[in-house]
C-alpha positions as CSV (number, residue, x, y, z in Angstrom):
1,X,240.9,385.5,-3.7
2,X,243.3,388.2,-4.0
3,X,246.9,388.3,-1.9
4,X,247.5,391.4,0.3
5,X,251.3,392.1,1.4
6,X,252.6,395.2,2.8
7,X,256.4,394.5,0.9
8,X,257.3,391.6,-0.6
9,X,257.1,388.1,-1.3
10,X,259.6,385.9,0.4
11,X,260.8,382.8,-1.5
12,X,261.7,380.4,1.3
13,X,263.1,377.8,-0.8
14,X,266.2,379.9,-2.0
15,X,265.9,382.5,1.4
16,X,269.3,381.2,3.6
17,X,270.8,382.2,6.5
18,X,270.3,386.1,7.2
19,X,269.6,386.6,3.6
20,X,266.0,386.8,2.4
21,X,265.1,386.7,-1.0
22,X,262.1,387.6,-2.5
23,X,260.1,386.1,-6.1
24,X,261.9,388.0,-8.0
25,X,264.9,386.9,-6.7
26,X,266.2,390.1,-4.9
27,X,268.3,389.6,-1.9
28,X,267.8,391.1,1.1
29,X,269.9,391.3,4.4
30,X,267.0,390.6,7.1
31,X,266.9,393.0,10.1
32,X,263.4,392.2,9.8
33,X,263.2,388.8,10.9
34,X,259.5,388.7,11.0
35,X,259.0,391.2,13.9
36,X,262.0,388.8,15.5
37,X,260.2,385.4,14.7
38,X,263.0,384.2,13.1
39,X,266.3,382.8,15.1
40,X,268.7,380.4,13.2
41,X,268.1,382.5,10.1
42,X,266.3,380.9,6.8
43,X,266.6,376.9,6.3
44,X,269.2,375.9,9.2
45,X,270.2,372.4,8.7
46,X,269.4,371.4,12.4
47,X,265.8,372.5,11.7
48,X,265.3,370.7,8.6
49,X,266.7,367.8,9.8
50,X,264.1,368.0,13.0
51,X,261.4,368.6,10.4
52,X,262.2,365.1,8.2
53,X,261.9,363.5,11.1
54,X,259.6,360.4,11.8
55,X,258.9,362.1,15.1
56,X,258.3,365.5,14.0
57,X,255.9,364.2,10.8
58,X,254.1,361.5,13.7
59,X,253.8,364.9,16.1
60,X,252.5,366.8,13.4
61,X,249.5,364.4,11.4
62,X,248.2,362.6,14.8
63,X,247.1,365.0,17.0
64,X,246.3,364.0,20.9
65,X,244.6,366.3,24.0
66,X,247.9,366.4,26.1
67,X,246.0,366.9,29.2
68,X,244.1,363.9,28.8
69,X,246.0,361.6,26.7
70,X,249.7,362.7,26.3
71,X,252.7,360.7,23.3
72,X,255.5,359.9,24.9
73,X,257.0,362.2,22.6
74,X,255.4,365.2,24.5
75,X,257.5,364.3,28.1
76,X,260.6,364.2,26.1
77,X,260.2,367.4,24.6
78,X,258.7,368.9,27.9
79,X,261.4,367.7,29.6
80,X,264.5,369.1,27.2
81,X,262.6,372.8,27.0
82,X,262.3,372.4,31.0
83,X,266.2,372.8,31.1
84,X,266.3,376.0,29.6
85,X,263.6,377.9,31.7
86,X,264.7,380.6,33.7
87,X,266.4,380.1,36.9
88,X,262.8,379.5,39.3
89,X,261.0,378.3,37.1
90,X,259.7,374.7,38.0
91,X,256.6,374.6,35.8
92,X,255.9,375.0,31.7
93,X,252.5,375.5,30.2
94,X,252.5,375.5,26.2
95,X,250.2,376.6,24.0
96,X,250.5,377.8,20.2
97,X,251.5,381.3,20.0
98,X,252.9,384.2,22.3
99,X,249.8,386.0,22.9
100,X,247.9,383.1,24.2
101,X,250.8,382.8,26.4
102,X,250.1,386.0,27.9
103,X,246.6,385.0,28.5
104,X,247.3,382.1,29.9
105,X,249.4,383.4,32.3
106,X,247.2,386.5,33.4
107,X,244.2,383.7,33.9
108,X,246.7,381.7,36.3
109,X,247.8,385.2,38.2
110,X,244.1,385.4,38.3
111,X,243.2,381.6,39.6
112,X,245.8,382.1,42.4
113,X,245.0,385.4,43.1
114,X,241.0,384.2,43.9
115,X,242.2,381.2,45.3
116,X,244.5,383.3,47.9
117,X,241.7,385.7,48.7
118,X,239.0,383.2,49.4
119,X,240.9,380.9,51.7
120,X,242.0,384.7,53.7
121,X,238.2,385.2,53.6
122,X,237.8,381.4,55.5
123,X,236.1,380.4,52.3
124,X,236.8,376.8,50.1
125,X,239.7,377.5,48.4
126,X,238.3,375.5,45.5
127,X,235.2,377.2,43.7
128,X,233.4,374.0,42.9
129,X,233.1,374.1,47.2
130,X,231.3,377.3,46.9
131,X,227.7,377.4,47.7
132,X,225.4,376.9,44.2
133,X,224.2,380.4,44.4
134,X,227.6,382.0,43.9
135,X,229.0,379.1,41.0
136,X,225.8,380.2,39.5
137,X,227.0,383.9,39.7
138,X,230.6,382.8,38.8
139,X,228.7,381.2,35.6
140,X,226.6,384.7,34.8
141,X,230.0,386.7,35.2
142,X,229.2,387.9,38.0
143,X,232.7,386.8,39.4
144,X,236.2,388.5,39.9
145,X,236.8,391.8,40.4
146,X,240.6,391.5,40.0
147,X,242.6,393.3,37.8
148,X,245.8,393.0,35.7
149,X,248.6,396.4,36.0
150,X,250.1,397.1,32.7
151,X,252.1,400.1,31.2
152,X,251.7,402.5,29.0
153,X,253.4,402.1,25.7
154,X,253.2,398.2,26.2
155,X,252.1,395.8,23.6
156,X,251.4,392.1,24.7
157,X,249.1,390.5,21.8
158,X,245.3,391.4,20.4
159,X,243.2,388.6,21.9
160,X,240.5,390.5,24.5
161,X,242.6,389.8,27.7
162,X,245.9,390.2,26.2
163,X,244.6,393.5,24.3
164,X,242.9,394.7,27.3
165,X,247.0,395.5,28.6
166,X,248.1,396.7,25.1
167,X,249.0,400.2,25.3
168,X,251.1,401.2,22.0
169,X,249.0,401.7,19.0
170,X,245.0,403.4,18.5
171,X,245.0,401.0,15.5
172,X,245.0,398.0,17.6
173,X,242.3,398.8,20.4
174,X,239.6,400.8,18.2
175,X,236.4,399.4,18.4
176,X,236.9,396.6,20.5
177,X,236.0,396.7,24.3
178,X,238.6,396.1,26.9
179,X,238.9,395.5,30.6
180,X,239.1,398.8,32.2
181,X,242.2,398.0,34.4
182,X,244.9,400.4,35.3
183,X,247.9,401.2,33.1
184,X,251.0,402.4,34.9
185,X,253.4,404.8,33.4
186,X,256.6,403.2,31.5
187,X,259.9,405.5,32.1
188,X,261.3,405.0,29.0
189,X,265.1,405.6,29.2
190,X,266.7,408.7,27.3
191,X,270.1,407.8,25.2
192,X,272.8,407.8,25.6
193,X,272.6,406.6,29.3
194,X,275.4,408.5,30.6
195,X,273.9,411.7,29.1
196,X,270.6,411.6,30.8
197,X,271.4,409.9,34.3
198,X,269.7,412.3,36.4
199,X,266.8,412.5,33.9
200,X,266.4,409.0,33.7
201,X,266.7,408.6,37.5
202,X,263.7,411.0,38.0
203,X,261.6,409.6,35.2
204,X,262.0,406.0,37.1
205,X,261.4,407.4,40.1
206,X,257.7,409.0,39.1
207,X,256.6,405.9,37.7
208,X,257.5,403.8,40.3
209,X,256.1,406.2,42.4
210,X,252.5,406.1,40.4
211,X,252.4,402.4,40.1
212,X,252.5,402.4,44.0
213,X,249.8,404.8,43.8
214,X,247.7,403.0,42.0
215,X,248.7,399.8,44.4
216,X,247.5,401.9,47.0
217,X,244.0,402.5,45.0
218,X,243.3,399.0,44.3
219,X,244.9,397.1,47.0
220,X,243.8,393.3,47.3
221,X,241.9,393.9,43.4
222,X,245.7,393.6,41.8
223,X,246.4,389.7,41.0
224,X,249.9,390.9,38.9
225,X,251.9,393.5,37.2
226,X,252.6,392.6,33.5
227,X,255.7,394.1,31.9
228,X,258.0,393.6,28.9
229,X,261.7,394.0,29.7
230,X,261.9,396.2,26.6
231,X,259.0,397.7,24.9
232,X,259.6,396.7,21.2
233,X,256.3,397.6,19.7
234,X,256.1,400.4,21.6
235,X,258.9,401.9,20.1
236,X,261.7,399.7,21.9
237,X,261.8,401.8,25.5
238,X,264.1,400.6,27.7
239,X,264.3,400.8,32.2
240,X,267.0,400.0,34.3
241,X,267.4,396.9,36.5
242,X,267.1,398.9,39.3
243,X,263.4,399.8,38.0
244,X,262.7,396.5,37.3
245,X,263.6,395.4,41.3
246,X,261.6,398.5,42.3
247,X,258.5,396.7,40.2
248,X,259.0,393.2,41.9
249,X,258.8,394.8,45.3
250,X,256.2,396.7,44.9
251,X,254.3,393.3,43.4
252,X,256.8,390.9,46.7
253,X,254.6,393.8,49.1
254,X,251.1,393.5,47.6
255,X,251.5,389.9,47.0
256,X,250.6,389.7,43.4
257,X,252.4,388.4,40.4
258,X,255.1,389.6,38.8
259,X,254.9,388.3,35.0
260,X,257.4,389.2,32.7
261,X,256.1,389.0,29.1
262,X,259.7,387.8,26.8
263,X,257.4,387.0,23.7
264,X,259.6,388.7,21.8
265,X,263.0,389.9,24.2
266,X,263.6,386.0,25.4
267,X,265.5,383.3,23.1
268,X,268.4,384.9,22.8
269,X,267.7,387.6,20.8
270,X,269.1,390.4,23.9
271,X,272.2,388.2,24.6
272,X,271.4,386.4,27.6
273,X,268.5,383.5,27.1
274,X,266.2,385.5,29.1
275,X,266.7,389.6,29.1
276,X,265.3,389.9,32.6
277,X,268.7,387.5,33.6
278,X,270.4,391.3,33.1
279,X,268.2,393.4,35.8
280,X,269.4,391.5,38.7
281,X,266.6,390.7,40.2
282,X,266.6,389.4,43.8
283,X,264.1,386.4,43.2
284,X,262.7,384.9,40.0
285,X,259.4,386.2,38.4
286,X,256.7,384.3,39.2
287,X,255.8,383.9,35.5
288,X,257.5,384.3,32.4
289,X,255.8,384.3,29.4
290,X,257.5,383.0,25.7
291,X,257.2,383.1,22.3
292,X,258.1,383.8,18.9
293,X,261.9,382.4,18.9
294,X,260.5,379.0,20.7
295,X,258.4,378.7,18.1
296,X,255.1,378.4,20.4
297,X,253.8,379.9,22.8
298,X,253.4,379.2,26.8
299,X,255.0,380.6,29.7
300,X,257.0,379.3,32.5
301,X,255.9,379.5,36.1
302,X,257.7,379.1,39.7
303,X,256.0,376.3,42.1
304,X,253.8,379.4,43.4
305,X,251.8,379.5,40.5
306,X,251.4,376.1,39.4
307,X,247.7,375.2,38.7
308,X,247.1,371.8,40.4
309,X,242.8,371.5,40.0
310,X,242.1,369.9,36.9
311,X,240.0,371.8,34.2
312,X,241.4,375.3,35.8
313,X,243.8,375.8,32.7
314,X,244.2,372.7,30.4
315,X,243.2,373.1,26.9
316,X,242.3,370.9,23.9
317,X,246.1,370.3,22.7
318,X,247.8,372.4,25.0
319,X,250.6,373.2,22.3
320,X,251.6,371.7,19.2
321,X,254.3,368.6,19.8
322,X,256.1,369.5,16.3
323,X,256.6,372.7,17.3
324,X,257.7,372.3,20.3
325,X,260.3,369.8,19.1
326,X,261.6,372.9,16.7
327,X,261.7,374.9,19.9
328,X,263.9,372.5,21.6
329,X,266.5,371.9,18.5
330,X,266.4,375.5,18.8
331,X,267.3,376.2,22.0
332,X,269.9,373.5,21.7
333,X,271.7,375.2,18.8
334,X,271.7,378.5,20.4
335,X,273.7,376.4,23.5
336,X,276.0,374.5,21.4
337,X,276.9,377.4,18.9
338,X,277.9,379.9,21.2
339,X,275.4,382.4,19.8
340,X,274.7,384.4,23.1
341,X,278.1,385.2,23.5
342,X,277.6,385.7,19.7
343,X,274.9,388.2,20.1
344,X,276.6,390.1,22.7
345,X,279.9,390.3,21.0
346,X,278.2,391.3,17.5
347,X,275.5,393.1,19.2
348,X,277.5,395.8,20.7
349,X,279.9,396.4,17.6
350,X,276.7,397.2,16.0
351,X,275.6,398.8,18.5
352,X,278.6,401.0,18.4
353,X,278.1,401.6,14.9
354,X,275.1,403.1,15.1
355,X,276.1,405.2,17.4
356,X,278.7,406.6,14.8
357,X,276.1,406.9,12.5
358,X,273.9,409.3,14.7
359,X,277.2,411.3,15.7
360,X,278.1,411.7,12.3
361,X,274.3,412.7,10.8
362,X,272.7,414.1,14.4
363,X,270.0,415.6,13.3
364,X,268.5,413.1,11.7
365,X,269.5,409.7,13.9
366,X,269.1,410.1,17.4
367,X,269.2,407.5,20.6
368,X,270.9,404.4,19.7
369,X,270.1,402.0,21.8
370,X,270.0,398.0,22.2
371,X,271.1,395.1,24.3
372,X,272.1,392.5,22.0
373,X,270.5,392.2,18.6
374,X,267.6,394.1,20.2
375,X,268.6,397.3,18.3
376,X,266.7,400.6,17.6
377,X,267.0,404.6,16.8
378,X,265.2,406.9,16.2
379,X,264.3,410.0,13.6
380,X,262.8,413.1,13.5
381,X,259.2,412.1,12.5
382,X,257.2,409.2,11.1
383,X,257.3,410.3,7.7
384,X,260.9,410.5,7.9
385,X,261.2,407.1,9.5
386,X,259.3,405.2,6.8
387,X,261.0,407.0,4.1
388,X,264.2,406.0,5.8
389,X,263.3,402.5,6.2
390,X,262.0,402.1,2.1
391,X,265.3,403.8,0.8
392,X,266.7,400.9,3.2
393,X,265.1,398.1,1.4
394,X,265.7,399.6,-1.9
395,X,269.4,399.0,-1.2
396,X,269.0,395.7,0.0
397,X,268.8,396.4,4.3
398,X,265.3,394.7,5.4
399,X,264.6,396.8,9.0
400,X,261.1,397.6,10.3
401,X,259.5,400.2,12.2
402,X,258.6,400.8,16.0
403,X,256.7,402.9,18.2
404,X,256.3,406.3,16.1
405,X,259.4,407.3,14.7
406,X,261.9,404.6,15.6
407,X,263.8,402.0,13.3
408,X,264.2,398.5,15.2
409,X,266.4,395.9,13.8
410,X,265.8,392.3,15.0
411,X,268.0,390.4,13.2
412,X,268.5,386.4,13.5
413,X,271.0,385.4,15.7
414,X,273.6,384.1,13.4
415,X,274.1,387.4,12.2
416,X,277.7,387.9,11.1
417,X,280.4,390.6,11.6
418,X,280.1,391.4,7.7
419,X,276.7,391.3,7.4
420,X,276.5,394.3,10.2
421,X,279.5,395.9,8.1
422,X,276.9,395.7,5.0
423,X,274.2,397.3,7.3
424,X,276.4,400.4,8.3
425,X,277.1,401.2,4.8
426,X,273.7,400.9,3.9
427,X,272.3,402.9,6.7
428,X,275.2,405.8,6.1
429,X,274.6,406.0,2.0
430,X,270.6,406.1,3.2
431,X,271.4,408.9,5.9
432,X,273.9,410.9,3.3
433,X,271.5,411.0,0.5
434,X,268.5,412.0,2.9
435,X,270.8,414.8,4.7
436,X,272.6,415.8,1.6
């Protein structure tokens, strides 16, 4: 069978640190980091040593049905990622990648949400109470009527539910049917900030303003409000805090969920181990949903929405122990290394390089933007973006695309002062050639 690749071949073996290199032995700086998979950079020690382990080779050739017949190894594990969920969260569900996470946690938003409005109804709160006639309906889906509030410009994965609140590309809805539930619109932040306060102010204002609108139109239907804390396949939009309380109220008011999807904004990679610990929020979520860095997938939940009935959400495996044990040695490095103060210290001198680089060539980089190593800018058009981003690679600088014109650079969290040094110049000799 023949291989498809979009770019290149990476050769793990020799690949180390924030340097990728390819078959053919080129070496790349990696902004890339696999649409920001990666996190300790290629072959950390910590890792391998986690992956020659007895424990991680026992986790990985015996598999067992957690729900039903748990390895010890599995509390020890559940236990250590337990400590680093955000401040709230009581309860961790895992499964094997981020978007199963995300539909995970819409089907427990959902199986409170029906359990709430039955018991207001004076009606078992269980379903297996229900009368036969309406489990046999339940069983012809003839059930729920709820729905799930996303945005517009979001992406959250490309299984049916998941898809149903991706909002970002025609490429990845065409053809295949979705749930017709209501997309809110995403304010999407004008840069610099101080340059567009009023702007941005009004543009927050008018979506908050529609998503209560659309509370108002479908009332006691809404079981949660999904919403990424930046929109990186969108085209890495940013919101305020403040918008971000206005959201939760809205959600604390109708009593639905507030689920914050940090596939790919939580480990680290924004500067603070979850990016929503920046908005200031006045409670918790009530479900955060992971990814990506861990990885696995799952998402973490507050007492609220902790599924207690058997057989509601338990799955074969319910995650992959050898994983997860990589997800916890990874979350332990990024606490003993320093690297969030890392990431915020080397994210906003590069940061403040890129916003050099768009002073100095402004007609063809605009809007530098970030928080952390969450970085992005635009250009003028998609054309002009891509041809940008291969002159990039030519010269060694791995970044990838976003939205429809932007750049985004994810790079792993180790990233060093003189690697972002070796960026800049890259990026400048790229912009002088293409403005010359």
């Amino acid at each position: 069978m023949q291989s498809i690749y979009r770019l290149l071949v990476v050769d793990d073996a020799k690949s180390q640190g924030s340097s990728l290199v390819d078959v053919d032995g080129n070496v790349f700086l990696d902004l890339f980091s696999h649409f920001a998979l990666g996190c300790l950079g290629y072959n950390h020690p910590r890792l391998l040593a986690v992956a020659r382990s007895d424990d991680f080779v026992r986790g990985s050739i015996n598999p067992t049905s957690s729900p039903f017949c748990p390895a010890t190894s599995w509390f020890q594990v559940l236990d250590g990622l337990s400590a680093y969920a955000p401040k709230g969260m009581t309860r961790i569900f895992c499964v094997d990648a981020g978007t199963e996470g995300i539909e995970n946690a819409l089907k427990a938003a959902f199986i409170v949400h029906g359990e709430r409005r039955r018991t207001a109804a004076g009606l078992p709160k269980n379903p297996l109470e229900l009368p036969l006639e309406e489990q046999d309906a339940i069983l012809r889906n003839a059930g729920s009527d709820a729905v799930i509030v996303s945005f517009s410009g979001a992406f959250h994965g490309r299984t049916l539910g998941s898809l149903s609140c991706t909002h970002s590309k025609t490429i990845h809805k065409a053809d295949i049917p979705a749930f017709q539930w209501p997309i809110a619109p995403f304010p999407a932040n004008r840069f610099p900030l101080a340059h567009h306060v009023d702007e941005n102010a009004s543009r927050e204002a008018d979506a908050l303003a529609a998503l209560e609108k659309i509370f108002d139109e479908f009332g006691p239907r809404i079981a949660g409000v999904l919403i990424e804390p930046v929109q990186s396949e969108g085209g890495d939009r940013h919101a305020s805090g403040a918008f971000f309380r206005g959201v939760q109220a809205l959600c604390n008011k109708a009593g639905c969920a507030f689920i914050l999807d940090e596939v790919q904004t939580g480990g680290g990679i924004s500067g603070t181990m979850w990016t929503h610990e920046q908005f200031e929020l006045e409670q918790s979520p009530d479900l955060v949903v992971f990814g990506k860095k861990l990885q696995m997938g799952g998402f973490f939940a507050n007492d609220a929405y902790s599924i207690g009935q058997f057989g509601r959400m338990y799955q074969t495996r319910n995650g992959d122990r050898a994983r997860a044990m990589l997800a916890l040695e990874t979350l332990k490095v990024i606490e003993e290394e320093g690297l969030l103060a890392h990431v915020r210290e080397v994210g906003a001198y590069f940061l403040a390089g890129l916003e050099a680089l768009a002073a100095r060539y402004p007609s063809l980089l605009r809007e530098p933007r970030g928080r952390g190593f969450m970085l992005a800018l635009d250009l003028p058009t998609t054309a002009a973006r891509d041809s940008f981003l291969k002159k990039a690679l030519q010269r060694g600088v791995f970044a990838t695309y976003t939205g429809n014109r932007s750049i985004r650079m994810r790079p792993h969290l180790i990233l060093s002062r003189d690697d972002v040094d070796e960026a800049l110049r890259t990026l400048d000799e790229v912009a002088r050639e293409v403005s010359g």
